[in-house]
C-alpha positions as a Markdown table, in Angstrom:
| # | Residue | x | y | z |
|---|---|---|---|---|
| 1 | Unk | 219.6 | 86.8 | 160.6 |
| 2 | Unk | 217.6 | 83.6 | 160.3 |
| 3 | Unk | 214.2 | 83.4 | 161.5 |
| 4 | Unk | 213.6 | 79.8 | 163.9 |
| 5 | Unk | 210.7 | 78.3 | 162.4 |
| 6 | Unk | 207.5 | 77.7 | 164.9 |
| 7 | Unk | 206.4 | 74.0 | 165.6 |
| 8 | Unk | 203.6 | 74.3 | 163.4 |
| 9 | Unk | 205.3 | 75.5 | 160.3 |
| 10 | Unk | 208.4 | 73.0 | 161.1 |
| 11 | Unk | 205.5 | 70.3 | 161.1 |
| 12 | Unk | 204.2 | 71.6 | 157.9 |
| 13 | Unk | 207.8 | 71.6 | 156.2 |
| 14 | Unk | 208.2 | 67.8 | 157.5 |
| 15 | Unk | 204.4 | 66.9 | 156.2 |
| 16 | Unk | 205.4 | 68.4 | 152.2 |
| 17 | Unk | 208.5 | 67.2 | 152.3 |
| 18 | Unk | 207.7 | 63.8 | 153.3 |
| 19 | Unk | 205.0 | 63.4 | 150.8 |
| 20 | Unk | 207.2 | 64.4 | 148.2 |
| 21 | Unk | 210.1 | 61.8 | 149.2 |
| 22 | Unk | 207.4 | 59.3 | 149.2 |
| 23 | Unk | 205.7 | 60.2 | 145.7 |
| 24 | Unk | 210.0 | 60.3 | 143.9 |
| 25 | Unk | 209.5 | 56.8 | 144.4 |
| 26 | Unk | 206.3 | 56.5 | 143.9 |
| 27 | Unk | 205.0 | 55.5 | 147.0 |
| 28 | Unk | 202.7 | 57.5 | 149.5 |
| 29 | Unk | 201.6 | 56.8 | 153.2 |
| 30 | Unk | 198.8 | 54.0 | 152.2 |
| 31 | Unk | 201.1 | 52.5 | 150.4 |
| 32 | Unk | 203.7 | 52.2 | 153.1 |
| 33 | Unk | 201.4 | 50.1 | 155.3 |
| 34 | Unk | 201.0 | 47.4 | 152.3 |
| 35 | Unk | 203.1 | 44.3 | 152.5 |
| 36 | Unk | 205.4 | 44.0 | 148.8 |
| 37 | Unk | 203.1 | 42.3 | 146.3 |
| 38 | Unk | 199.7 | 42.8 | 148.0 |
| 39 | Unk | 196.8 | 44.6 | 147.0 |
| 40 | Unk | 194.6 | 46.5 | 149.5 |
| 41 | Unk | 191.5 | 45.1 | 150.8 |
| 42 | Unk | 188.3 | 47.4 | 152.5 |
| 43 | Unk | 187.9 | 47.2 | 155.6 |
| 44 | Unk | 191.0 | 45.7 | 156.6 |
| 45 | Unk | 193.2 | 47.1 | 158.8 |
| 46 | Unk | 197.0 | 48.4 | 158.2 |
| 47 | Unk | 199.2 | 47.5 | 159.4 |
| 48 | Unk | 197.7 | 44.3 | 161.0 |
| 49 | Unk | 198.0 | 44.7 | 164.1 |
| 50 | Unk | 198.1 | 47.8 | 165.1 |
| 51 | Unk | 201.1 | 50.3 | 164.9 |
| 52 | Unk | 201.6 | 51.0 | 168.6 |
| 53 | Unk | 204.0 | 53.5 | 169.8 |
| 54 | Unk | 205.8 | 51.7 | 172.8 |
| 55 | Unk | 207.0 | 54.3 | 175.0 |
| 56 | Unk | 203.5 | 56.2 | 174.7 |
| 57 | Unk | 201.2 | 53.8 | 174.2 |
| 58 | Unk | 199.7 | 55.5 | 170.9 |
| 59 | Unk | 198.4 | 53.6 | 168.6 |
| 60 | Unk | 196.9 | 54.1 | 164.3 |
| 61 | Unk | 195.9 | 52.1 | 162.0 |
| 62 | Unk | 194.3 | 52.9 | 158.0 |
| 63 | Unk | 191.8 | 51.2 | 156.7 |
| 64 | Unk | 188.6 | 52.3 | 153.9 |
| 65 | Unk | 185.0 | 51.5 | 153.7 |
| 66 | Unk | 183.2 | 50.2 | 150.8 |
| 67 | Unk | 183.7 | 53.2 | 147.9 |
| 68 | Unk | 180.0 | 54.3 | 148.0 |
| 69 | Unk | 180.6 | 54.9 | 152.0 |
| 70 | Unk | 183.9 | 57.6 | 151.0 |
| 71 | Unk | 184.4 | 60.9 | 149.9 |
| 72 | Unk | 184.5 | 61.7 | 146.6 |
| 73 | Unk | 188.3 | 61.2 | 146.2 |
| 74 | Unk | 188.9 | 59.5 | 149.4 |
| 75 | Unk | 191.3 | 56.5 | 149.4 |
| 76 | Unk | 191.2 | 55.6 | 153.4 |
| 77 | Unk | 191.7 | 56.8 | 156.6 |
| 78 | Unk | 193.8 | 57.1 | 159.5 |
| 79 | Unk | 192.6 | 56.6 | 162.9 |
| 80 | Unk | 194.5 | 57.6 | 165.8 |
| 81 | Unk | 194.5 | 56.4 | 169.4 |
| 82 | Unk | 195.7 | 57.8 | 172.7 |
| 83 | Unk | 195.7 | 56.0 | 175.8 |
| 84 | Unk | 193.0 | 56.4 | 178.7 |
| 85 | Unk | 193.9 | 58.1 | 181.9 |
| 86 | Unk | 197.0 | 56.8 | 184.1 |
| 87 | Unk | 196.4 | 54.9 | 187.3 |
| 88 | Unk | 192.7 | 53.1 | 185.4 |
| 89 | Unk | 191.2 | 50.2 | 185.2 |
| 90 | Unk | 191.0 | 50.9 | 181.4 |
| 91 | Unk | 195.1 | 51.7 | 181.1 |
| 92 | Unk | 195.3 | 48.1 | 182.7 |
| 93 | Unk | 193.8 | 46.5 | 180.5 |
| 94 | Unk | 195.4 | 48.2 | 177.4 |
| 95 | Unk | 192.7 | 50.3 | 176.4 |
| 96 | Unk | 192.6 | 53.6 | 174.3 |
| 97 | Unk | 190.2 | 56.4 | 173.0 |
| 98 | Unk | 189.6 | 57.9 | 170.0 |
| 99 | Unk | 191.8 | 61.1 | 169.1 |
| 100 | Unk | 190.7 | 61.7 | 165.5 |
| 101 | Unk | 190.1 | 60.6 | 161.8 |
| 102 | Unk | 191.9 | 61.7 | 158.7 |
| 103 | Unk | 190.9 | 60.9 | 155.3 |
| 104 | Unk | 193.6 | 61.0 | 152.6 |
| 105 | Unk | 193.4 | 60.4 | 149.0 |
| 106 | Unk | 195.6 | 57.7 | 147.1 |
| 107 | Unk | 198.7 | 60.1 | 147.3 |
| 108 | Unk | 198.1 | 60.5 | 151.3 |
| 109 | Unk | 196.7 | 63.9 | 151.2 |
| 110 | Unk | 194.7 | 64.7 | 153.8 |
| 111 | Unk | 190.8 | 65.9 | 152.8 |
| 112 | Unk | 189.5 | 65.6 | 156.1 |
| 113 | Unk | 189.1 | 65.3 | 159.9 |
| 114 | Unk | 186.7 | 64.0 | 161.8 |
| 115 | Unk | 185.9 | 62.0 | 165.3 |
| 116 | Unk | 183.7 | 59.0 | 165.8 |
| 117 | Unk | 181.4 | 58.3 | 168.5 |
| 118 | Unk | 181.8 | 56.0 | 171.5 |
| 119 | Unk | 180.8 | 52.8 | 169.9 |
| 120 | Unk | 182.4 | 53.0 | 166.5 |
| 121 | Unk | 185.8 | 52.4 | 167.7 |
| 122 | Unk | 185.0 | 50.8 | 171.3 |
| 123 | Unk | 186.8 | 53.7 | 172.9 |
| 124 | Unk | 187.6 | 54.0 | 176.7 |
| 125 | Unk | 185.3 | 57.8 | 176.3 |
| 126 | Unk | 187.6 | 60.9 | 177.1 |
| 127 | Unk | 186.1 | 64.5 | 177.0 |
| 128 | Unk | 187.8 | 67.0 | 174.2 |
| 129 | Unk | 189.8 | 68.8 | 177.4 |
| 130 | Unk | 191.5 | 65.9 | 177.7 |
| 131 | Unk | 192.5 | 65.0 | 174.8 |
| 132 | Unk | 193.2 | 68.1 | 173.9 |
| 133 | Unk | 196.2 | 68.2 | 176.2 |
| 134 | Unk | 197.6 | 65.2 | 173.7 |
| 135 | Unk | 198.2 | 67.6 | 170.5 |
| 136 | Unk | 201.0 | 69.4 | 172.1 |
| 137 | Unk | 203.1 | 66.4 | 171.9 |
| 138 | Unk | 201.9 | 63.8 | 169.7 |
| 139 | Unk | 203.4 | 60.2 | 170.7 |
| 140 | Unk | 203.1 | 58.3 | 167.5 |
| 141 | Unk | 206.7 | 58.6 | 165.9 |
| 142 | Unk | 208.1 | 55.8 | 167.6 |
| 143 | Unk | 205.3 | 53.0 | 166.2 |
| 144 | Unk | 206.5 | 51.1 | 162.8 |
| 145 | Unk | 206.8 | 52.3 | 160.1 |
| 146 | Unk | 208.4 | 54.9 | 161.6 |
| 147 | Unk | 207.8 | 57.4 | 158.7 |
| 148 | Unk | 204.4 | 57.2 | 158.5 |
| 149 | Unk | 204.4 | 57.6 | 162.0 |
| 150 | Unk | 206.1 | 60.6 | 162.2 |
| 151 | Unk | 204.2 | 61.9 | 159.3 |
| 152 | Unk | 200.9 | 61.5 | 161.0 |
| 153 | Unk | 202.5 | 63.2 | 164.1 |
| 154 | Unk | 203.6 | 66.5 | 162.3 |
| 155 | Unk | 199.8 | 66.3 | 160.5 |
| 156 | Unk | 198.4 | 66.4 | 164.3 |
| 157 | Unk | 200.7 | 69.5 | 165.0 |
| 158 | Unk | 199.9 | 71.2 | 162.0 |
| 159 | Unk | 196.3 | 71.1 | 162.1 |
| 160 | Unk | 195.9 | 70.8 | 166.2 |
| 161 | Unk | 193.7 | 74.3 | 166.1 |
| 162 | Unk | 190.9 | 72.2 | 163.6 |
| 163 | Unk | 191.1 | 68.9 | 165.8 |
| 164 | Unk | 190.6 | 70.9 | 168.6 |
| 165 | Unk | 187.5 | 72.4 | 167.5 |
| 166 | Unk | 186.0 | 68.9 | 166.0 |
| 167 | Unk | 186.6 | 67.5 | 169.3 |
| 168 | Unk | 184.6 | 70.5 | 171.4 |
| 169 | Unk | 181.9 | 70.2 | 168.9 |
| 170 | Unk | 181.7 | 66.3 | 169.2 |
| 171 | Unk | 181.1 | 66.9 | 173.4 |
| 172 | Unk | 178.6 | 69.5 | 172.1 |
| 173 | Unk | 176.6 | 67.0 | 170.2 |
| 174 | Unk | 176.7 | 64.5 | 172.4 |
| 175 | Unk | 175.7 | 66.3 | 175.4 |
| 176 | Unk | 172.3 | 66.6 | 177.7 |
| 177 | Unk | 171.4 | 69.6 | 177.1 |
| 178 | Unk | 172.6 | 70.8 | 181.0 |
| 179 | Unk | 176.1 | 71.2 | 180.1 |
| 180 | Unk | 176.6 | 67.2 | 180.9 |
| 181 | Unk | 177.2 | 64.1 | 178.4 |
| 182 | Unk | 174.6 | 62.2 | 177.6 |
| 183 | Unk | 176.0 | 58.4 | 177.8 |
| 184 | Unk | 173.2 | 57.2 | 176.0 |
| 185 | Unk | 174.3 | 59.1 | 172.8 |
| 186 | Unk | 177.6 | 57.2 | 172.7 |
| 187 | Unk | 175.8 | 54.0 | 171.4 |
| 188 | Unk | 173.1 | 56.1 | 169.8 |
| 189 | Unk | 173.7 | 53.9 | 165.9 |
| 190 | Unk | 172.4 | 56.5 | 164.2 |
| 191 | Unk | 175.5 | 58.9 | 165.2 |
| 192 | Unk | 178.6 | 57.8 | 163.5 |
| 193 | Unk | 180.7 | 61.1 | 162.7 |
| 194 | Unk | 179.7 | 64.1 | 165.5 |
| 195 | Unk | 181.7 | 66.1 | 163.9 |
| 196 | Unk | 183.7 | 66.6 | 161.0 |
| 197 | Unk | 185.3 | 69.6 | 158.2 |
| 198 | Unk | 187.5 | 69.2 | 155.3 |
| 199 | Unk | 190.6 | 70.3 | 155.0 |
| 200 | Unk | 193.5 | 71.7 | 151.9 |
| 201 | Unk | 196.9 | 71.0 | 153.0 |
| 202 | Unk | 198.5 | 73.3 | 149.8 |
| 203 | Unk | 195.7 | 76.3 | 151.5 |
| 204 | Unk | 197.3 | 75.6 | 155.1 |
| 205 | Unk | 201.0 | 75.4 | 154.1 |
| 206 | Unk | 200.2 | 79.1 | 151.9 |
| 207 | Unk | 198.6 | 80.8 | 154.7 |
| 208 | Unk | 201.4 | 79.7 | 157.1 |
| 209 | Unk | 203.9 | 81.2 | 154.0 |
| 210 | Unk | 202.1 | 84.3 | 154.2 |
């Protein structure tokens, strides 16, 4: 009798299996979001603009600092948008906030998570509860290119439990001491990464085979 896979280890199936497809012709995720001929530039972002999702209003795009700002490793990174509350002034006026970071290397596998604060990204702010609620069904697939897209979808899926905690310990961090946010913390300069871990997609896929 066959055994249905769970979403997380379907996701994990679609993120290996994807890579691979990518790397028989050698291309990767970065790659994808290159135009034919051109070389990649720091700080830019790719795709220019960004890849928004339609129906959902999600929104990425991959860019990487200057090499002495990156992991050892580290091509670039993703980061990923959701949009702000329904029925706002900020969904009016096309806003978004901040859902997380992920750092791949040159073959697009991930190293690492992380969130920003406030300022870094100009977010409309959202508190980790909330944006919690937007890893059970990740709204990215439909953007361009659609395979990247998806990718990044199934890599929210599989490691929703880790994004999860880096957002609860970004409100931590940023809060008043009284179980409140401290808004002056969310321009605080100094703060740029609240929170952060690493992360082995060969360790995750095992444990999930085990």
């Amino acid at each position: 009798m066959s055994v249905t896979a769970t979403p997380v280890e379907a996701a994990a199936g679609a993120v290996v299996e994807q890579i691979a497809a990518w790397a028989q012709r050698g291309d990767s995720a970065p790659a994808r979001l290159l135009e034919p001929g051109s070389e990649f530039v720091e700080w830019a972002h790719y795709p220019q603009p960004d890849a928004v999702a339609p129906g959902s209003g999600w929104r990425f795009y991959y860019h990487a600092h200057a090499a002495r700002q990156r992991l050892a490793g580290e091509h670039g990174h993703f980061h990923i948008f959701v949009p702000p509350p329904a029925d706002t002034e900020a969904m009016a006026a096309n806003r978004y906030s901040h859902l997380v970071g992920i750092s791949v290397d040159a073959r697009g596998l991930p190293l690492r998570l992380f969130t920003t604060n406030r300022w870094v990204t100009d977010e409309t702010w959202q508190d980790a509860a909330s944006l919690e609620r937007h890893l059970r069904r990740p709204g990215l697939h439909e953007a361009d290119p659609s395979d990247v897209a998806l990718w990044l979808d199934n890599l929210l899926v599989l490691f929703a439990d880790e994004i999860a905690a880096l957002l609860e310990a970004r409100d931590r961090r940023l809060a008043d001491g009284v179980g409140g946010l401290d808004r002056r913390r969310l321009e605080d300069h100094r703060l740029r990464i609240p929170s952060q871990c690493r992360v082995n997609l060969a360790r995750r896929v095992a444990a999930l085979d085990s």
